[in-house]
C-alpha positions as CSV (number, residue, x, y, z in Angstrom):
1,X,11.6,-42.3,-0.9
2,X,11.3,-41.6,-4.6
3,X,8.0,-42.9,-6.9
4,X,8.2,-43.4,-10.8
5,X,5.2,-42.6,-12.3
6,X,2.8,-45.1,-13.0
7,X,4.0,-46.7,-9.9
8,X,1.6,-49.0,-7.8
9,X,1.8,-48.1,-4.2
10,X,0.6,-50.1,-1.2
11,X,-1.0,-48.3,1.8
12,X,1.1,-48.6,4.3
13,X,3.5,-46.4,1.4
14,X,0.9,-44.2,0.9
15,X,0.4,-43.4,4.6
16,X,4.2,-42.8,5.3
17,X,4.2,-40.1,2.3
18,X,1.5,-38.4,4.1
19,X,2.7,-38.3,7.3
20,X,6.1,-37.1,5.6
21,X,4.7,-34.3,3.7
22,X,2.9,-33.2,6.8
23,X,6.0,-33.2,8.7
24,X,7.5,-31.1,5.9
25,X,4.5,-28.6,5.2
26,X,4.8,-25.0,7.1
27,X,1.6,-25.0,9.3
28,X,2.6,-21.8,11.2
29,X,0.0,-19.1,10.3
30,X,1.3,-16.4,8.4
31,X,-0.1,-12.8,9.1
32,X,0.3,-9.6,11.0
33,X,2.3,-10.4,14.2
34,X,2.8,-6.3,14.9
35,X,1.1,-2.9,14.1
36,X,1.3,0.2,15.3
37,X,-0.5,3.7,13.8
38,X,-0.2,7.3,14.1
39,X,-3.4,9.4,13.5
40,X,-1.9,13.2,14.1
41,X,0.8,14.8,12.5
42,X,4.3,14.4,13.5
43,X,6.5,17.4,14.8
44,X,8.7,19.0,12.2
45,X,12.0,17.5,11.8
46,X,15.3,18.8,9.4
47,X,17.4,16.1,11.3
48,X,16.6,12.1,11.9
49,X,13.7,11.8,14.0
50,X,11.6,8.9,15.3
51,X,7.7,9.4,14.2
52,X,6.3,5.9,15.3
53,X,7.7,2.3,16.4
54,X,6.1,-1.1,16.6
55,X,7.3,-4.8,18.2
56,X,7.0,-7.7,17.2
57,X,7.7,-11.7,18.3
58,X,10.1,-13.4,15.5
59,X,10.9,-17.4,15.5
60,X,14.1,-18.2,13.4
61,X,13.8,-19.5,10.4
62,X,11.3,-17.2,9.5
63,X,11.2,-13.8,7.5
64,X,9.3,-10.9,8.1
65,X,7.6,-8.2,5.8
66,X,7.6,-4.7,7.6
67,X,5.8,-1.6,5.6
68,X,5.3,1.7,6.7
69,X,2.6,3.7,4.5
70,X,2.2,7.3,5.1
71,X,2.4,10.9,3.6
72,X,5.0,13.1,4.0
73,X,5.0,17.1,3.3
74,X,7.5,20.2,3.6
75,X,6.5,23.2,5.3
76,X,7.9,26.5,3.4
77,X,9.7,25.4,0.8
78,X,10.6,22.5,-1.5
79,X,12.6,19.5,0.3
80,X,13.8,16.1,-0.3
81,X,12.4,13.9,3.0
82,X,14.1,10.6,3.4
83,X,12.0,7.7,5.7
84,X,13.9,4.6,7.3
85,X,12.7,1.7,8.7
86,X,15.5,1.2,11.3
87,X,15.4,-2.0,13.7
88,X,16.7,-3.7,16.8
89,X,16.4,-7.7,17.7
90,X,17.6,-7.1,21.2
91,X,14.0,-6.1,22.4
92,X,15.5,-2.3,22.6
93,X,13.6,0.5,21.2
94,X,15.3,1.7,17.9
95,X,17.4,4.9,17.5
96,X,17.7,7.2,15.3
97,X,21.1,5.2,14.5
98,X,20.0,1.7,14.2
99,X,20.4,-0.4,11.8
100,X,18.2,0.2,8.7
101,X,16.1,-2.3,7.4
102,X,14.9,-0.7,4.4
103,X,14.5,3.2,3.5
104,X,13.0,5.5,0.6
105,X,13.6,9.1,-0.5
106,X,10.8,11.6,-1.2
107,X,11.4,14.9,-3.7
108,X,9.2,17.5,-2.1
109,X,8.4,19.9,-5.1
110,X,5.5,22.0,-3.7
111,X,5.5,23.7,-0.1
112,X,2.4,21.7,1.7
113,X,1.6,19.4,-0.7
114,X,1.5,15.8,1.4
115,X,3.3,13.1,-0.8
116,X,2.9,9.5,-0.4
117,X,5.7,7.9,1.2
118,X,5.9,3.8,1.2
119,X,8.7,2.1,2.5
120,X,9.1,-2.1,2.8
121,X,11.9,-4.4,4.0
122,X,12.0,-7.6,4.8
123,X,14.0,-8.9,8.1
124,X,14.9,-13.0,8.0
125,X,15.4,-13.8,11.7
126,X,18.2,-15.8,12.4
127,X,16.8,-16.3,16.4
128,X,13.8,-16.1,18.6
129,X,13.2,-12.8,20.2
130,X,11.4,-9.5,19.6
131,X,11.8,-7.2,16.3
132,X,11.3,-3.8,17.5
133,X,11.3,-1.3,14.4
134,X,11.3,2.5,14.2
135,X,10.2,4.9,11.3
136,X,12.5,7.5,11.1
137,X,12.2,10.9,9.2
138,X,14.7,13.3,8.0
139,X,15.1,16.8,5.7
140,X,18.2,15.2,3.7
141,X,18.0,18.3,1.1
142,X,16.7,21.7,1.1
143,X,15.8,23.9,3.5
144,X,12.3,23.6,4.4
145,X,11.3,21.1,7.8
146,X,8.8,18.0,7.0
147,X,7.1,16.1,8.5
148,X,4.6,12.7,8.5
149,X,0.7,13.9,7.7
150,X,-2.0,11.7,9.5
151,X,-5.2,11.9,10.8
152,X,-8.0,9.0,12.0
153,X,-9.1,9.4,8.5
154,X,-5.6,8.9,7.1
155,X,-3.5,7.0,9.6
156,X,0.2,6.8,9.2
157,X,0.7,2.9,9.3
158,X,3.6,0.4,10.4
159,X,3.0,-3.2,10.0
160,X,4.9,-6.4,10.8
161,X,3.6,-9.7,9.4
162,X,5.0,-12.9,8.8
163,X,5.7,-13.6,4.9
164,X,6.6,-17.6,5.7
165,X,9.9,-19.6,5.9
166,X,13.0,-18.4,5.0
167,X,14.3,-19.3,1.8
168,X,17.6,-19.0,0.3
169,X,19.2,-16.4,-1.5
170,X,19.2,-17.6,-5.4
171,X,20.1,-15.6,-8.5
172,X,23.0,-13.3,-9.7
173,X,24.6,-10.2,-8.7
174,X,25.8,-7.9,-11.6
């Protein structure tokens, strides 16, 4: 029901536009729904590998905010490293040839030298189910192998949370 301003309203009016906007409001709790950490270094890879994955519970209509933070570093050489967040919905741990969620390319200038390495995607889910993501490294250029630095003191991070209702795609594409 619309209201024009200045408008006197009785009670019972006023208690229907409460209960409505209740209905309406988004009372799920947004937050982190799935987490996982590494706290040692990773093996050395020069091909896609997997370094850590994490799952989490989806509920359509809702979209999700998945960020790995870490430090990557070549051993022997310069190298450009390239992280993915790859991803399954079918409850199946990712591969190294899932379906990437989001991704981000490192230039490796100095042999040993950790850089940081942040990479964050956004999944809408379309169903229920599970959300099961995978950080993926790879060498994509140059000849040295890298891999993902951590430590207790420095863990290697992947985090799912829940970033609120979906909401439509607006805007323009150039």
């Amino acid at each position: 029901m619309a209201y024009v301003a200045g408008q006197k309203l009785r009670a019972s009016e006023l208690n229907t536009t409460v209960t409505d906007l209740e209905s309406n409001l988004d009372t799920r709790a947004a937050g982190i729904v799935g987490r996982n950490q590494r706290t040692t270094n990773s093996a050395t890879y020069t091909t896609a590998a997997r370094v850590l994955s994490a799952r989490a519970p989806v509920v359509a209509g809702r979209s999700y905010r998945v960020s790995f933070h870490a430090e990557e570093f070549p051993t022997g050489g310069a190298a450009v490293g390239q992280t993915e967040l790859r991803h399954t919905t079918t409850d199946v741990e990712p591969t190294t040839s899932s379906a990437i969620l989001a991704r981000a390319l490192v230039h490796h200038i100095n042999d040993g030298v950790p850089d940081s390495v942040v990479v964050v995607g956004f999944f809408h889910a379309t169903a229920n189910g599970f959300l099961r993501v995978a950080v993926v490294g790879n060498r994509v250029v140059g000849t040295a192998p890298c891999s993902i630095a951590a430590s207790s003191s420095f863990p290697a991070t992947l985090t799912i949370e829940d970033a609120g209702a979906t909401v439509s795609t607006s805007g323009t594409v150039y």
